[in-house]
Phi, psi and omega in degrees: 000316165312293210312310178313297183310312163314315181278340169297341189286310199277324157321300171279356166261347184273340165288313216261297187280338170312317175297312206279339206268334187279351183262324163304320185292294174324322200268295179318306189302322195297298193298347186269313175274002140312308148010258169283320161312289150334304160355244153009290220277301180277313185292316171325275189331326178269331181238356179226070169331321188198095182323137187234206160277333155190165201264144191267189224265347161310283189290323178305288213299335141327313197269345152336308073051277213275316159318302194296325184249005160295282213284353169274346159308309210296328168309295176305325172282336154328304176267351158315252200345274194338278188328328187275329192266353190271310199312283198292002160271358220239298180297344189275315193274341159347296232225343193256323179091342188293000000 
């Protein structure tokens, strides 16, 4: 009767991280196109005043600019939070027993 249990237990935790890993994925995919969205949105807007049929060699480089410091705020902030959610799972599960 134990033996069942353990293998229903190891199932349903291998079910659990299947679930947690598509949800990691799904989240990662959402934050990439969040991203590029953001991008897009504040460097266009900042680098391209008036939009033509194509960008002069100005606006590449403004938007060159600003994506490179577009996604490097975004590194950095990315890995605070991690870092903050790792501390406080750490401190949680310490003090919590889960």
């Amino acid at each position: 009767m134990s033996d069942y249990g353990n293998y229903g237990g190891s199932s349903m935790e291998a079910k659990k991280q299947q679930v947690m890993d598509q949800v990691r994925s799904e989240l990662a995919l959402a934050n990439a196109q969040e991203l590029i969205n953001k991008i897009n949105e504040k460097c266009f807007a900042k680098c391209v005043p008036k939009p033509g049929s194509s960008l002069d060699s100005s606006e590449q480089a403004c938007l060159s600019k600003c994506m490179d410091r577009y996604m490097e705020a975004w590194n950095i902030v990315s890995r605070t939070y991690i870092n903050r959610v790792q501390r406080e799972s750490q401190n949680m599960g310490g003090a919590g027993g889960f």
